[in-house]
C-alpha positions as CSV (number, residue, x, y, z in Angstrom):
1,X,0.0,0.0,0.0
2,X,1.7,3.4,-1.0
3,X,1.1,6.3,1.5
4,X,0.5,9.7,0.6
5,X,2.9,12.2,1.6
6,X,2.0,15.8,2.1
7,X,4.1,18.7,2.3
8,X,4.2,22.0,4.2
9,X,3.7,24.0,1.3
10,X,0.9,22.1,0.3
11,X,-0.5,22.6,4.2
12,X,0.0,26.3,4.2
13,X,-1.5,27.2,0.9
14,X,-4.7,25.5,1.8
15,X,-4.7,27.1,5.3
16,X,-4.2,30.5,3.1
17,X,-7.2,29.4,0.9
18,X,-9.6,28.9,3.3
19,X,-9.1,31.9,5.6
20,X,-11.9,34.4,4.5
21,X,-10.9,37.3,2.5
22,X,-10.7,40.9,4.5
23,X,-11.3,43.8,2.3
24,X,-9.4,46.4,3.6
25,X,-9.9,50.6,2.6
26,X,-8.7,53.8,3.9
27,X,-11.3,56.3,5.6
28,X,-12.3,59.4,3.6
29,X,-13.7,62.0,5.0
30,X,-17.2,62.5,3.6
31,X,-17.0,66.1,3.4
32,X,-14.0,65.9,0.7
33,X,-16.1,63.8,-1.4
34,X,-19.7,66.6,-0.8
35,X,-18.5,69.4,-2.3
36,X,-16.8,72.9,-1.1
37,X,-17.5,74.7,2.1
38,X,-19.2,78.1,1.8
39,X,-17.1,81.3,1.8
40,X,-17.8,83.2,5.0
41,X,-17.0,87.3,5.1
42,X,-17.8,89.1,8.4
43,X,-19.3,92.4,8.1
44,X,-19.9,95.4,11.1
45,X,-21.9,94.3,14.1
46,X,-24.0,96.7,15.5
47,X,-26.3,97.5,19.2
48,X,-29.9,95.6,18.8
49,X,-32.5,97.3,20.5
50,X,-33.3,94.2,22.0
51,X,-36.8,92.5,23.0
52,X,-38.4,95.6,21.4
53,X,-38.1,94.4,18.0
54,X,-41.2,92.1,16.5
55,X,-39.8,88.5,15.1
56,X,-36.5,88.6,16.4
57,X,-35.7,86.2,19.2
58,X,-35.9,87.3,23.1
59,X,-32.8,88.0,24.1
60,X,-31.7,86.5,27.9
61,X,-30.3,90.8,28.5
62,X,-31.7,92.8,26.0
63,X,-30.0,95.9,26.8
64,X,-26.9,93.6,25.6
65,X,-28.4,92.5,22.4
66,X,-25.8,92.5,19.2
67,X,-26.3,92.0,15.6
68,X,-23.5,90.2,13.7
69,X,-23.5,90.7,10.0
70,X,-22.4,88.5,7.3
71,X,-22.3,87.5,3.6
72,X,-22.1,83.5,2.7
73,X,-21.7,82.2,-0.9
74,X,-22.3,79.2,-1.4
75,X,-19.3,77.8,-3.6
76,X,-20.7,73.8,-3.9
77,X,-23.0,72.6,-6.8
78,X,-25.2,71.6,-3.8
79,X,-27.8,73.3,-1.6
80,X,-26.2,74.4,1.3
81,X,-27.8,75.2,5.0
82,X,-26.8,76.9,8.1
83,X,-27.7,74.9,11.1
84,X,-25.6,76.8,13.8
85,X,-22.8,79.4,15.0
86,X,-20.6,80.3,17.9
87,X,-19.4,84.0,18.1
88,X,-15.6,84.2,20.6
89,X,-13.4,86.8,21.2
90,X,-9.7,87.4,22.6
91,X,-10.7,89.9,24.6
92,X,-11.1,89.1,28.4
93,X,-14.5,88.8,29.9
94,X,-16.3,89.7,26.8
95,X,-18.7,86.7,25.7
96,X,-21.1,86.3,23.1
97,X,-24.3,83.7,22.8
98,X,-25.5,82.8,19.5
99,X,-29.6,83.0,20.0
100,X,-30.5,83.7,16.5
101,X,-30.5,84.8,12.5
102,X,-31.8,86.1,10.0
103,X,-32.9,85.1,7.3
104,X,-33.3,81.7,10.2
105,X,-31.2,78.4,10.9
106,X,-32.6,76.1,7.9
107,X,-32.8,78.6,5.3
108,X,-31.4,77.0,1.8
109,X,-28.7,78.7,-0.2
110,X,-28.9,77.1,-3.8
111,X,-25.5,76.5,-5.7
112,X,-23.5,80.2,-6.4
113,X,-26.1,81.8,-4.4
114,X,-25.2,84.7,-1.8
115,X,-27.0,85.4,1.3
116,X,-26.4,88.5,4.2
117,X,-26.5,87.0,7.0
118,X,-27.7,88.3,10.3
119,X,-26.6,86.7,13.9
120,X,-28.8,88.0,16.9
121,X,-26.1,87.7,20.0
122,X,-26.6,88.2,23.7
123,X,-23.1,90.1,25.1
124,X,-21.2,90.1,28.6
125,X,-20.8,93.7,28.0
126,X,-23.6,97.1,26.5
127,X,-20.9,98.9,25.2
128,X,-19.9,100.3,21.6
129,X,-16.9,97.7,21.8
130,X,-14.0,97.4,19.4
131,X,-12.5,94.1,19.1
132,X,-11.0,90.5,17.2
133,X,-14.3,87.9,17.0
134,X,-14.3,84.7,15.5
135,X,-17.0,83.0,14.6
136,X,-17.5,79.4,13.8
137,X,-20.5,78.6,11.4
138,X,-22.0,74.8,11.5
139,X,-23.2,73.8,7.6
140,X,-24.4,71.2,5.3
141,X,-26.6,69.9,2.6
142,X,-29.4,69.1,4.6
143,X,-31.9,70.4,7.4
144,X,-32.3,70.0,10.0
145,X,-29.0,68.6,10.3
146,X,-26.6,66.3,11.2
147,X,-25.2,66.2,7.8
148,X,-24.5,62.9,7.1
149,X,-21.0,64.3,5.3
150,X,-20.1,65.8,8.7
151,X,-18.8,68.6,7.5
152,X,-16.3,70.7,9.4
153,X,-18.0,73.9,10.7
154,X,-16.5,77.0,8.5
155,X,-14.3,79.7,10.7
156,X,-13.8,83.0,10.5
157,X,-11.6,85.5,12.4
158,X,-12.2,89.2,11.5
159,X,-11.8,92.8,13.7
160,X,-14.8,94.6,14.9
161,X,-14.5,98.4,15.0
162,X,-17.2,99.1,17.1
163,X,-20.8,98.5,17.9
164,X,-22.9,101.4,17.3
165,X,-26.7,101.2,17.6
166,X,-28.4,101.0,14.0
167,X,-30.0,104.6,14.5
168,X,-26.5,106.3,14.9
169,X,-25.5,103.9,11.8
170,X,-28.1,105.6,9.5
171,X,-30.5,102.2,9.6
172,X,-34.0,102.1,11.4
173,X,-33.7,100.6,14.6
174,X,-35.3,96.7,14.2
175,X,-33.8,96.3,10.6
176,X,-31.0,94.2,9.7
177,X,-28.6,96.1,7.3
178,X,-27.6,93.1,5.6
179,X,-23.5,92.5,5.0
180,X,-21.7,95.9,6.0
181,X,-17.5,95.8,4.9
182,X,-15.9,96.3,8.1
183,X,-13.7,99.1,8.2
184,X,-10.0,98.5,6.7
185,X,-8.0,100.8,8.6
186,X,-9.5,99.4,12.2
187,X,-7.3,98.6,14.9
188,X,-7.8,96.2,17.6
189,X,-5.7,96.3,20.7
């Protein structure tokens, strides 16, 4: 009787052939794959005469009531929306709280469209301030949101050369200017 003989290579390539397949693929962020982000320009922010305005949202202090201005573009061959944003600042003790905008949270900007932007803000502080803010804008191609391409929020630092009330800026009071160029020759300590 002649015995079969079987050798190690013969072993190891069936143990190689029968060991399920593992597909293996490096992680891409969705959001380079969903288009561009928007282009964010910060405008003048200005004194809000507060809870005395109809449709804008009640302020927590509204004798510290701020509107931030902006213009986004929307730079994608997708509808954008803005779901949120976060106004900070360098300068010590001075806070701001997102509560609000105009046009609202939700509202869709179609592919190469523009829209002035308005952020209502509650401040740590009443005064006609000059300083450095930086705002941080949440986005994406649906709403309400999450996007499911988790987009990184866009930011934006700019300088803030005071906060006058609308009146003493020539606007009615309860009226958002829409995007104002800040002033170029501001200077923030």
């Amino acid at each position: 009787m002649s015995e079969k003989v079987v050798s190690r290579r013969t072993v190891a390539t069936g143990i190689a052939w029968s060991v399920p397949a593992v597909a293996v693929a490096s992680a891409v962020p969705a959001y380079a794959v969903s288009g561009t982000p928007p282009t964010i320009k910060g405008g003048k922010a200005y004194k809000w005469p507060g809870n005395s305005c109809p449709g804008t949202p009640t302020f927590t202090d509204a004798q510290k009531a701020y509107l931030f201005t902006f213009r986004v573009t929307n730079t994608s061959d997708k509808t954008i929306y803005l779901y949120s944003a976060t106004i900070t600042t360098t300068t010590t003790g001075l806070t701001f709280n997102v509560i609000g905008a105009t046009p609202a949270f939700g509202t869709p900007i179609p592919p190469g469209g523009t829209v002035d932007v308005g952020l209502f803000a509650n401040g740590s502080d009443s005064g006609n301030l000059t300083f450095t803010a930086t705002a941080s804008i949440e986005w994406g191609h649906n709403y309400p949101g999450p996007d499911p391409d988790n987009h990184a929020p866009v930011t934006l630092t700019w300088r803030i050369c005071g906060t006058p009330t609308l009146q003493s800026a020539g606007f009615p009071a309860c009226t958002n200017p829409g995007y104002q160029a800040p002033q170029a020759d501001c200077v923030v300590p």
